[in-house]
C-alpha positions as CSV (number, residue, x, y, z in Angstrom):
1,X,-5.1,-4.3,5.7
2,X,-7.3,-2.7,8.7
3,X,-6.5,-0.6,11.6
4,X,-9.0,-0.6,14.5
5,X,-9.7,2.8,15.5
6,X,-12.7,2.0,18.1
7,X,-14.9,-0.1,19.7
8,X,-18.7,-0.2,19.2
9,X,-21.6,-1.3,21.5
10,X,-20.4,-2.4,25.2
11,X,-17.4,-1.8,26.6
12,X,-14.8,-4.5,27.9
13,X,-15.4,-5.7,31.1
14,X,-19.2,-7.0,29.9
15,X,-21.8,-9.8,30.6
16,X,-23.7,-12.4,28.2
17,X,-25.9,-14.8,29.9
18,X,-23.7,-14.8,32.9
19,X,-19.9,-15.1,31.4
20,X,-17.7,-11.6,31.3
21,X,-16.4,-10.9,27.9
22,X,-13.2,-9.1,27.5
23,X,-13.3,-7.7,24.4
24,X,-15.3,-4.2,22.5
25,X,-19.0,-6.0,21.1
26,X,-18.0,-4.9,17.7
27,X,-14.9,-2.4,16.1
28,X,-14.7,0.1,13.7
29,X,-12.2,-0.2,11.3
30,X,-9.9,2.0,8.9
31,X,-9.0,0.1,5.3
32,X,-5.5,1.3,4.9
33,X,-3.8,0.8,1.6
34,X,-2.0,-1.8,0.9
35,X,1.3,-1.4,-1.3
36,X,1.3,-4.2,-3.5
37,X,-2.5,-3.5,-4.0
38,X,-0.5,0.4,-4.8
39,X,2.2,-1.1,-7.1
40,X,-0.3,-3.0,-9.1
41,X,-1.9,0.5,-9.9
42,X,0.0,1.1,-12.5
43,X,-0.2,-1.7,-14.4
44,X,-3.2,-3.0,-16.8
45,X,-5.9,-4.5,-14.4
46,X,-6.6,-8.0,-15.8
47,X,-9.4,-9.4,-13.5
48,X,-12.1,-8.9,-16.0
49,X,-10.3,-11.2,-18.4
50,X,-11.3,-15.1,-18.5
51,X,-14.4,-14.1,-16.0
52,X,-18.1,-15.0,-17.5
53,X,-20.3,-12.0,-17.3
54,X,-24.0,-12.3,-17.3
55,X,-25.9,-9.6,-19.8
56,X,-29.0,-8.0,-18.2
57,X,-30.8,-5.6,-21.1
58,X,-34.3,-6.3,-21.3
59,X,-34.8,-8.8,-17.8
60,X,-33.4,-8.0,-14.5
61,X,-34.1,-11.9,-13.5
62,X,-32.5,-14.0,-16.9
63,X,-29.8,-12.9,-18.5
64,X,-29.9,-12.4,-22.3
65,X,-26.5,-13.4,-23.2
66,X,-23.1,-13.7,-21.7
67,X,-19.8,-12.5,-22.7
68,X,-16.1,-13.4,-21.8
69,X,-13.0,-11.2,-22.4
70,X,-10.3,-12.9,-23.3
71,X,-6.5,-11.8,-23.0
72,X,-5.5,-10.0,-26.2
73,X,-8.7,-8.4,-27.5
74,X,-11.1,-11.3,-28.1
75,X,-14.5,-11.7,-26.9
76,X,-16.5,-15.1,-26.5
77,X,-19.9,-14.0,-26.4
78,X,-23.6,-15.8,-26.8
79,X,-24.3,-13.8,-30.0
80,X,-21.0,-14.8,-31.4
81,X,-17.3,-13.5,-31.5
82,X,-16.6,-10.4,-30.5
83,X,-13.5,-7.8,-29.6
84,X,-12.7,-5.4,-26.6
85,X,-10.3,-2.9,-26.3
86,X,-9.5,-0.9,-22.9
87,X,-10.6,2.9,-22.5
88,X,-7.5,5.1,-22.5
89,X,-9.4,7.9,-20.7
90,X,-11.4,5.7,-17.9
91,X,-10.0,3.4,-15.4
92,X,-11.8,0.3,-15.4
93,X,-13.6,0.6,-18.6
94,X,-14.0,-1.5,-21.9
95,X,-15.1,-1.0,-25.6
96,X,-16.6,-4.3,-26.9
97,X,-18.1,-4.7,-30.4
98,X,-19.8,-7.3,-30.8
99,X,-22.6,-9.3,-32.7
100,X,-25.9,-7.1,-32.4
101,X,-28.1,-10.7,-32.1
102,X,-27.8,-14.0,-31.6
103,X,-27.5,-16.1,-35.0
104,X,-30.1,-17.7,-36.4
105,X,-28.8,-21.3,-35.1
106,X,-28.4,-20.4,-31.5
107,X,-32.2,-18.6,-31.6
108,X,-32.0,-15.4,-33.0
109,X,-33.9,-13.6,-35.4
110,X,-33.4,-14.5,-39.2
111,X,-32.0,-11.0,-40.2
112,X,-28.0,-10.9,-40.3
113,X,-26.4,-9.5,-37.3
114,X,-24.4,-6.2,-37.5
115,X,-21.6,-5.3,-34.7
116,X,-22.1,-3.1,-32.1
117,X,-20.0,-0.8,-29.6
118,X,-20.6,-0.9,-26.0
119,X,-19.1,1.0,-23.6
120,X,-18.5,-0.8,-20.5
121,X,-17.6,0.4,-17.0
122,X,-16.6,-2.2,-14.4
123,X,-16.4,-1.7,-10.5
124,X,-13.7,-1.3,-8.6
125,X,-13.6,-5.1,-7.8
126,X,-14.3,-6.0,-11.3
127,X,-17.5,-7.8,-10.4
128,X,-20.4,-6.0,-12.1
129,X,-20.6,-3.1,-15.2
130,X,-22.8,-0.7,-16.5
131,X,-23.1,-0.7,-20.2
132,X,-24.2,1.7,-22.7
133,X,-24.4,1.8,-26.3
134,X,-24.0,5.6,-27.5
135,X,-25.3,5.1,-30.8
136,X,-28.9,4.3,-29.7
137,X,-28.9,5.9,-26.2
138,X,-29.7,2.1,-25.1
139,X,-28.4,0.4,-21.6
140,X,-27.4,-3.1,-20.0
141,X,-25.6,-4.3,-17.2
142,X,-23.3,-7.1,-16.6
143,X,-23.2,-9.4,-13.6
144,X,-19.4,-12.1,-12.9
145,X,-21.4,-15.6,-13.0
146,X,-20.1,-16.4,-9.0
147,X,-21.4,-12.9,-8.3
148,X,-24.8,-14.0,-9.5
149,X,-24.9,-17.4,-7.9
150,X,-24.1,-15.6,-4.6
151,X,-26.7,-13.0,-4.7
152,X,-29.2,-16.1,-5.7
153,X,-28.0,-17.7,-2.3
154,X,-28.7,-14.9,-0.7
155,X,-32.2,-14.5,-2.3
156,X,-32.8,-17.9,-1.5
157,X,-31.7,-17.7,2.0
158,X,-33.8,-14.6,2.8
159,X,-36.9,-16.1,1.0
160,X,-36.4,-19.2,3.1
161,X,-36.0,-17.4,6.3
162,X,-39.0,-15.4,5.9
163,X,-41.3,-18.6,5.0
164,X,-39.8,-20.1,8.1
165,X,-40.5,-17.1,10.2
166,X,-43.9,-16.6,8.6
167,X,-45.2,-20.0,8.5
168,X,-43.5,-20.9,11.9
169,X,-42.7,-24.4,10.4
170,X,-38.6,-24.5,10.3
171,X,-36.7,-26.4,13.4
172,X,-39.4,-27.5,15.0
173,X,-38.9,-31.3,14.8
């Protein structure tokens, strides 16, 4: 819920190319809290669950695996099956132990995997996580599949713009 507490830019009576407008050019507004958002507080989040989540370790532009938590502890990951378990002491935050490496059959090395723990730490919107695995001091992050399509549009969108600007090729007919 928002509460406009000001206007931005012109003031209301104003012109654009000869028409008055009646209204601020732009607002500022106050995000107020919302109480079913408040009530759900206090119970277990559950948006992380059933999402696909894109593993970023070595490559900021192709993910190395993906993982999926699953209601009641599993974990469908690229490197096999796994388990999470929440943090008791962190809002927003995951254990998962997983497969150290993909198997042999889906392209991994020919040495067994071992599991893993990872600590994960989710945003507040449950779209992205930091991960780290204490043991080794080593780092990844995580990335919601629609979250990473979107920021892909929006690459593609800005790279396409620019060539167009550049280039001076786009609408001219």
């Amino acid at each position: 819920v928002l509460k406009i507490v000001g206007g931005v830019g012109y003031r209301p009576p104003w012109t654009y190319h000869g028409k008055i407008v009646h209204h601020w050019e732009g607002v500022v507004c106050e995000v107020l809290r919302n109480e079913a958002v408040a009530d759900r507080e206090h119970e277990e989040d559950t948006r992380a669950l059933g999402r696909m989540y894109n593993w970023f370790a070595e490559n900021l532009w192709r993910a190395e695996d993906v993982i999926q938590l699953l209601a009641g502890g599993a974990a469908v990951t690229s490197r096999g099956p796994g388990r999470w378990r929440r943090d008791k002491g962190h809002e927003r935050s995951f254990w998962l132990d997983w497969p150290s490496q993909k198997p042999l059959a889906f392209g991994g090395p020919k040495e067994n995997a071992t599991m893993e723990t990872w600590f994960l730490q989710f945003d507040r919107h449950f779209d992205k996580f930091a991960a780290g695995r204490l043991a080794t001091a080593h780092s990844a992050a995580g990335v919601a599949q629609d979250m990473l399509e979107a920021m892909f549009r929006r690459v593609f969108v800005s790279v396409t713009h620019e060539w167009c600007n550049t280039a001076n090729e786009c609408g001219h007919s």
